[in-house]
BAKERO-647899 format. One record per residue: x, y, z of N, C-alpha, C in turn; residue number from 1. Coordinates in Angstrom, 2 decimals, always signed. Atoms other than C-alpha are relative to their C-alpha. Last residue first. Layout:
! BAKERO-647899
+---------+---------+---------+---------+---------+---------+---------+---------+---------+-----+
|     npx |     npy |     npz |    capx |    capy |    capz |     cpx |     cpy |     cpz | pos |
+---------+---------+---------+---------+---------+---------+---------+---------+---------+-----+
|       X |       Y |       Z |       X |       Y |       Z |       X |       Y |       Z | NUM |
...
+---------+---------+---------+---------+---------+---------+---------+---------+---------+-----+
//
This chain:
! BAKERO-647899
+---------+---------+---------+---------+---------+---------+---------+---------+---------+-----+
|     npx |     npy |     npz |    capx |    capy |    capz |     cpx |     cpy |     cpz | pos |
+---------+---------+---------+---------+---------+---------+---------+---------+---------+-----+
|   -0.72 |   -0.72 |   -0.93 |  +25.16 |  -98.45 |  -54.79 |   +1.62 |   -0.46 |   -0.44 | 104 |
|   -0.55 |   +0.98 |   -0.38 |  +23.61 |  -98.10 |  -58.41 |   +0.19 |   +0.17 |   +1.74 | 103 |
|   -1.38 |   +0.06 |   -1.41 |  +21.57 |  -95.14 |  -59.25 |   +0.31 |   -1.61 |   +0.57 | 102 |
|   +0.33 |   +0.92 |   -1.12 |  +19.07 |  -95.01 |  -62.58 |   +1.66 |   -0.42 |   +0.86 | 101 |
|   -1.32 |   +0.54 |   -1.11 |  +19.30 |  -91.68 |  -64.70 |   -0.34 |   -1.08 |   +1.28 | 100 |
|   -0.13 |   +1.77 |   -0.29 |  +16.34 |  -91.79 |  -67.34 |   +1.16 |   -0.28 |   +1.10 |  99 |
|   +1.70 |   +0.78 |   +0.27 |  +14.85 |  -88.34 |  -66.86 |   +0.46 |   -0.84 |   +0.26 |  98 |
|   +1.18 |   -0.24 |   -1.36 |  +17.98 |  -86.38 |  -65.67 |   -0.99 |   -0.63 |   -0.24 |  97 |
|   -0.97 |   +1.08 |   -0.91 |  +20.10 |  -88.16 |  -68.92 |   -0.64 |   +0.39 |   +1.35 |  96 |
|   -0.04 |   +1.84 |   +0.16 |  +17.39 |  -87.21 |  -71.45 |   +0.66 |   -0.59 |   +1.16 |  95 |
|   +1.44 |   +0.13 |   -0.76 |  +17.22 |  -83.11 |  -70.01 |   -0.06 |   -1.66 |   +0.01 |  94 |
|   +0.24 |   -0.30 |   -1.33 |  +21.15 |  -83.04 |  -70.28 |   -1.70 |   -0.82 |   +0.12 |  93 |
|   -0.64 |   +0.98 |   -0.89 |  +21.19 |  -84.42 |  -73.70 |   -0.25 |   -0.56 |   +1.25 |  92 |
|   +0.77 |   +1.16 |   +0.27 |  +18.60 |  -81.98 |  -74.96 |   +0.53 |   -1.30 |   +0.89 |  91 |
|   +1.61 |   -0.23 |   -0.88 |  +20.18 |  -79.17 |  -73.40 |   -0.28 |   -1.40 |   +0.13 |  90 |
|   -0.35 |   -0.07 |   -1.62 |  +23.72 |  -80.45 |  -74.91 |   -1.35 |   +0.29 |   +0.94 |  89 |
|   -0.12 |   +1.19 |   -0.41 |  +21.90 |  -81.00 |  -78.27 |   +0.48 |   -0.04 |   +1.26 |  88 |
|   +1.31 |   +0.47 |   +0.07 |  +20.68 |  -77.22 |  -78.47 |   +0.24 |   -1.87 |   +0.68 |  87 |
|   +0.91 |   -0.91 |   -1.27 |  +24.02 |  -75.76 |  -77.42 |   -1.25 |   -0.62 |   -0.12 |  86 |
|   -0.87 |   +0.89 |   -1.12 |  +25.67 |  -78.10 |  -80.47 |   -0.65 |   +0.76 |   +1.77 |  85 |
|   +0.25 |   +0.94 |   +0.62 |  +23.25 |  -76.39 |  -82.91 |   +0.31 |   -1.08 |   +1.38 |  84 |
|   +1.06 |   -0.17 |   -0.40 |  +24.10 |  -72.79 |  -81.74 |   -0.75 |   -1.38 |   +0.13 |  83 |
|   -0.03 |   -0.54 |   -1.77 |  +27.65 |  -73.50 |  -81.70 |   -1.15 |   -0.36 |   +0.23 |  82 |
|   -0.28 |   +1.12 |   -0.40 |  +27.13 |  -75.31 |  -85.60 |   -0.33 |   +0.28 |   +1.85 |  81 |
|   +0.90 |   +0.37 |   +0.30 |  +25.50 |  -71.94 |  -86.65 |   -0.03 |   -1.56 |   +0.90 |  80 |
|   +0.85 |   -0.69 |   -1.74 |  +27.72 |  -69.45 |  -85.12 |   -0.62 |   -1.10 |   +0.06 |  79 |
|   -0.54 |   -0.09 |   -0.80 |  +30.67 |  -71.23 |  -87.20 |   -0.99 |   -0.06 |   +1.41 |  78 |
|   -0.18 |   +1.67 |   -0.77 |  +28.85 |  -71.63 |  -89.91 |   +0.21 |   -0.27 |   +1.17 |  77 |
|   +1.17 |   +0.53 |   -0.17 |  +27.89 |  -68.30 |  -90.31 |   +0.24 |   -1.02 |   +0.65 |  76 |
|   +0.60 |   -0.85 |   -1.78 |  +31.66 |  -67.06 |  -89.64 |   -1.51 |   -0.73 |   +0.52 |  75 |
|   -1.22 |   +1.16 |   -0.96 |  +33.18 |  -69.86 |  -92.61 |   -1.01 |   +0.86 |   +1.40 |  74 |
|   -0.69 |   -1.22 |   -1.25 |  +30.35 |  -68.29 |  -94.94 |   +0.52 |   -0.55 |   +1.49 |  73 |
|   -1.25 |   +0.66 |   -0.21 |  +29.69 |  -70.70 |  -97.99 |   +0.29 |   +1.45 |   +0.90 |  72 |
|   -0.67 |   -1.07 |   +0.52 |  +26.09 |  -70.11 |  -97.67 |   +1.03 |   -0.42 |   +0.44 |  71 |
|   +0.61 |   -1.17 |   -1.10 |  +22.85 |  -72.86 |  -96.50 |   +1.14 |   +1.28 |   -1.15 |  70 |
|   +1.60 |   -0.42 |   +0.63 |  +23.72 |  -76.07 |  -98.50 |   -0.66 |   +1.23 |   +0.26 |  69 |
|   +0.38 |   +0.57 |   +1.21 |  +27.38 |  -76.98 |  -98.45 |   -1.42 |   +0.85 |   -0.33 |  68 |
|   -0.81 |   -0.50 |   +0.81 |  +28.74 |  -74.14 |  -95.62 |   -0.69 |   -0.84 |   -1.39 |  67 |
|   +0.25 |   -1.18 |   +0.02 |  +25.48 |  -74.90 |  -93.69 |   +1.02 |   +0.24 |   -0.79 |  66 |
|   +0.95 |   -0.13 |   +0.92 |  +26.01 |  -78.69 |  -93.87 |   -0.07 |   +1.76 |   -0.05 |  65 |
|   +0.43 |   +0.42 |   +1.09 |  +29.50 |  -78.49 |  -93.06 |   -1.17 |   -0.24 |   -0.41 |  64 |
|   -1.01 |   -1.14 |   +0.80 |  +29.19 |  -76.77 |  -89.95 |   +0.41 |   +0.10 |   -1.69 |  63 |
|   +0.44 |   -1.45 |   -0.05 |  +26.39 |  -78.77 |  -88.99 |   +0.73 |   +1.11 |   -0.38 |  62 |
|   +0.60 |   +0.54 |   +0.50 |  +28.24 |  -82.11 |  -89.21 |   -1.02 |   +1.40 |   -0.30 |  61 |
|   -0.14 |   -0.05 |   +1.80 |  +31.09 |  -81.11 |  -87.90 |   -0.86 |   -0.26 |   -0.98 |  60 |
|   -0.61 |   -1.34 |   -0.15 |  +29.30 |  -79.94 |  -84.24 |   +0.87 |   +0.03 |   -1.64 |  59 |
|   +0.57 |   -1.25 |   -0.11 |  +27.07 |  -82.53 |  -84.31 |   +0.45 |   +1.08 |   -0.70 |  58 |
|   +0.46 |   +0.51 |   +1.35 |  +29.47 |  -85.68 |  -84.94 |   -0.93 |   +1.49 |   -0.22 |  57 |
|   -0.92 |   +0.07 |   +1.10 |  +31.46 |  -84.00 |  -81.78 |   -0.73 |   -0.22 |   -1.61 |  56 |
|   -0.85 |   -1.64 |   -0.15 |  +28.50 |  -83.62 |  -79.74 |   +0.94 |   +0.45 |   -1.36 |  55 |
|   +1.01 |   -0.93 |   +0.65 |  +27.42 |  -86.97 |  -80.64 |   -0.09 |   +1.39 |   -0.10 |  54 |
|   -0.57 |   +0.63 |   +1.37 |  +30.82 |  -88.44 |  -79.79 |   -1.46 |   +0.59 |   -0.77 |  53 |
|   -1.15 |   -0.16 |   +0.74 |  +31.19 |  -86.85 |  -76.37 |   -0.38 |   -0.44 |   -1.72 |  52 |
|   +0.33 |   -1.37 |   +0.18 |  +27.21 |  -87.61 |  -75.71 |   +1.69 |   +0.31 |   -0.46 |  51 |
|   +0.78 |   -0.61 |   +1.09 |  +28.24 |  -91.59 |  -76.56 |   -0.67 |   +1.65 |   +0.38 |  50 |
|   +0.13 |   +0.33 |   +1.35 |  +30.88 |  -91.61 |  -74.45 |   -0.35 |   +0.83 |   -1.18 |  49 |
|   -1.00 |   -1.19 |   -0.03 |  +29.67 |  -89.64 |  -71.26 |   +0.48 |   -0.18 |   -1.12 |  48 |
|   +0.46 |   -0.38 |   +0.84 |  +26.55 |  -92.16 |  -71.05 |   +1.20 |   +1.01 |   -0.49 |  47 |
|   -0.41 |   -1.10 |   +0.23 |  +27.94 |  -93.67 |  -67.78 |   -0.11 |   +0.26 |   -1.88 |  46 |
|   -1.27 |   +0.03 |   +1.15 |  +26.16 |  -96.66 |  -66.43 |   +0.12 |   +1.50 |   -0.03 |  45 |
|   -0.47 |   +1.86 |   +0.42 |  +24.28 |  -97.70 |  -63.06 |   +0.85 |   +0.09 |   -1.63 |  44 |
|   +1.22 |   +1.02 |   +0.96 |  +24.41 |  -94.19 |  -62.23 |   +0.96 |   -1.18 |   +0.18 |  43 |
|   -0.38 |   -0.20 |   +1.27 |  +26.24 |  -93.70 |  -58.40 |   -0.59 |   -0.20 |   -1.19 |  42 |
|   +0.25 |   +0.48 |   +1.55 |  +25.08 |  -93.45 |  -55.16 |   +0.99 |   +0.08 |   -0.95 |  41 |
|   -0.81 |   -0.50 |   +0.91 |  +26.35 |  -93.77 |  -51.21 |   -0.46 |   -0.83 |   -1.49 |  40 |
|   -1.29 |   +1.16 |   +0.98 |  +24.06 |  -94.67 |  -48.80 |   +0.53 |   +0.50 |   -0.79 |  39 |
|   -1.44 |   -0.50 |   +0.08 |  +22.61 |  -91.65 |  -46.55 |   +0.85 |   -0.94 |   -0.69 |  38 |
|   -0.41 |   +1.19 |   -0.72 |  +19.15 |  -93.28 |  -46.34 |   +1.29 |   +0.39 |   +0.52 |  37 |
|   +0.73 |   +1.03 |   -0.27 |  +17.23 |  -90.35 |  -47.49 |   +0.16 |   -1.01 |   +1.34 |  36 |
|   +0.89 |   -0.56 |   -0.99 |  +19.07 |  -87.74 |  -48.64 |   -0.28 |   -0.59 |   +0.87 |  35 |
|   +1.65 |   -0.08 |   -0.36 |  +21.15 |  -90.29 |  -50.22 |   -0.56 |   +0.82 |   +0.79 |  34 |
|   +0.33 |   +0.14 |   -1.43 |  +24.77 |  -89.09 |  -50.92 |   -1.50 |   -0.18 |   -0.22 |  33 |
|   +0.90 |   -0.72 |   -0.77 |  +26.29 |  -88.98 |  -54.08 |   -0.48 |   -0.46 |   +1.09 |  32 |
|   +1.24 |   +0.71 |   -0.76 |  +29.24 |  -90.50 |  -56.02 |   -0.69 |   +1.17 |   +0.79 |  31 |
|   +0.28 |   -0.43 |   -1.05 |  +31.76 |  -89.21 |  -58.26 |   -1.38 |   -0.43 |   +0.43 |  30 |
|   -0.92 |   +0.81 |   -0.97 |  +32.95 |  -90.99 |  -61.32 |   -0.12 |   +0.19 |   +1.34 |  29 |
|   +0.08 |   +1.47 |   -0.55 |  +29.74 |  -90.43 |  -63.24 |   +0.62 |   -0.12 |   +0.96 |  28 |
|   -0.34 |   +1.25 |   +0.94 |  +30.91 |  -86.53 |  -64.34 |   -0.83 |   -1.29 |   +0.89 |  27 |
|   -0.94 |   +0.39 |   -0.21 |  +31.13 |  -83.17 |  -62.27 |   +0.41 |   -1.60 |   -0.70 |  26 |
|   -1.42 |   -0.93 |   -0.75 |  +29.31 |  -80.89 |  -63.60 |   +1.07 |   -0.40 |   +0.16 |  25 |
|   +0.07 |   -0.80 |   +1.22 |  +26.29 |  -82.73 |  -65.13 |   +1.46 |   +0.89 |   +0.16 |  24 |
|   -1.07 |   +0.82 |   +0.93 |  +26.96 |  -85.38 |  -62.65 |   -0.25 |   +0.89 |   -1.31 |  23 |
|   -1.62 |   +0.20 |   -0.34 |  +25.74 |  -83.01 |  -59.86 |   +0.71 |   -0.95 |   -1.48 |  22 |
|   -0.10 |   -0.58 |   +1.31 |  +22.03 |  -82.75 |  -61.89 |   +1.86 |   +0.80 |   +0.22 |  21 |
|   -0.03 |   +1.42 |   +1.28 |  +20.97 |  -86.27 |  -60.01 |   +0.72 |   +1.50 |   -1.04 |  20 |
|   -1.23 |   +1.05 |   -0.29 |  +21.73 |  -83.96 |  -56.33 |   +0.08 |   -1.00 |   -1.60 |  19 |
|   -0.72 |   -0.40 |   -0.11 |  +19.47 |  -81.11 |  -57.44 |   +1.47 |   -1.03 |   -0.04 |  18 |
|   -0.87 |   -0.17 |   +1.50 |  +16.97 |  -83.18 |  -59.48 |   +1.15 |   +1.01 |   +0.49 |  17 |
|   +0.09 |   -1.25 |   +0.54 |  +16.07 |  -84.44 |  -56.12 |   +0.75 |   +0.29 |   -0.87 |  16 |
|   -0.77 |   -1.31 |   +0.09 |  +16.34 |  -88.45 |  -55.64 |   -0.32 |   +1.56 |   -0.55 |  15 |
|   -0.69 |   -0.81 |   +0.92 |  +13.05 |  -90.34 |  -55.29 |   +1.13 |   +0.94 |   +0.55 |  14 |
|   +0.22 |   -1.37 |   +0.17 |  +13.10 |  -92.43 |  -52.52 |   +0.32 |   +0.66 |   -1.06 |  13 |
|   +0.79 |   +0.14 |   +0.68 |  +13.37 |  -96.56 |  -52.56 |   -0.60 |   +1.72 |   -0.52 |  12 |
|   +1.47 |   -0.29 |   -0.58 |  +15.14 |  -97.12 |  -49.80 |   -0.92 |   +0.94 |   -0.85 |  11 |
|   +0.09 |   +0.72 |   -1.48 |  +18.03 |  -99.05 |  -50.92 |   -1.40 |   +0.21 |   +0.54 |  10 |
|   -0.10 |   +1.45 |   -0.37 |  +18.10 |  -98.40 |  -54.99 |   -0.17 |   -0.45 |   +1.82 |   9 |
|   -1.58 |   +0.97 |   -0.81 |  +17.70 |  -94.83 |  -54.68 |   -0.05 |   -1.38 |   +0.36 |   8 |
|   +0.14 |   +0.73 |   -1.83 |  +15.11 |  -93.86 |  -57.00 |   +1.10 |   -0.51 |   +0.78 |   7 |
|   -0.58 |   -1.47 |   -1.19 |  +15.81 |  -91.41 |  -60.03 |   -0.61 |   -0.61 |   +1.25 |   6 |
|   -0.90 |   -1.04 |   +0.82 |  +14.61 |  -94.33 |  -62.49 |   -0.18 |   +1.24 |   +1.10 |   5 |
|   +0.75 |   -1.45 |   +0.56 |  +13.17 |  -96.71 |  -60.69 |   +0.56 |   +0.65 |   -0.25 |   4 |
|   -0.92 |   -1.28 |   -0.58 |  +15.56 | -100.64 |  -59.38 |   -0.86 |   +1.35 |   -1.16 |   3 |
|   -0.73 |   -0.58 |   +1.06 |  +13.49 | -103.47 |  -59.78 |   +0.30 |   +1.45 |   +0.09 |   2 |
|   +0.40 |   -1.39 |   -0.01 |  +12.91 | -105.61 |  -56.84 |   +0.66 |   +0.72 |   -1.18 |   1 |
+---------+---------+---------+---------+---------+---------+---------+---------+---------+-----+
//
C-alpha cells in the first residue's frame, strides 16, 4: 500500500489542513492525532533544514542584490530582502501543506 500525501497511513483519511498546518507552528517533532482512527502522526521527513537555509540564502541574497543593482540604500534593502523572505515563507508553507506525507 502506498502511503497519499495528507492521508493517514492506517486508515487511509485525508487529514484537515487544520491539524497538517500544526507543524507550521510548532515544528516535525510533535505528533498529531488522527481524526479518524486516533493513531498518532508524524511527516515521514522534516524539511526544516533546507527552508532554514533557503530563508537564510534569501534573505542575503536579496539584500545584496538590491544594494548592487537596484540603489545603494542600506533602508531599501532592508525592506526589500523582508518583503522577499515573507514571499518565500508563504511559498514554503503552501509546498510543505501540499506534499506533507504522515508516518505513524
Amino acid at each position: 500500500m502506498t502511503i497519499k500525501k495528507k492521508h493517514c497511513p492506517s486508515c487511509g483519511q485525508k487529514i484537515n489542513l487544520s491539524l497538517r498546518m500544526h507543524y507550521l507552528l510548532w515544528g516535525t517533532a510533535h505528533e498529531i492525532t488522527c481524526p479518524h482512527c486516533g493513531r498518532r502522526l508524524h511527516p515521514a521527513k522534516s524539511t526544516f533544514g533546507l527552508c532554514f537555509q533557503l530563508g537564510g540564502a534569501t534573505a542575503i541574497l536579496s539584500f545584496w542584490a538590491y544594494i548592487l543593482c537596484i540603489e545603494d540604500n542600506f533602508w531599501g534593502a532592508i525592506a526589500f530582502a523582508i518583503g522577499l523572505c515573507a514571499l518565500l515563507v508563504l511559498i514554503i508553507a503552501i509546498v510543505t501543506m501540499e506534499n506533507i506525507r504522515f508516518t505513524e
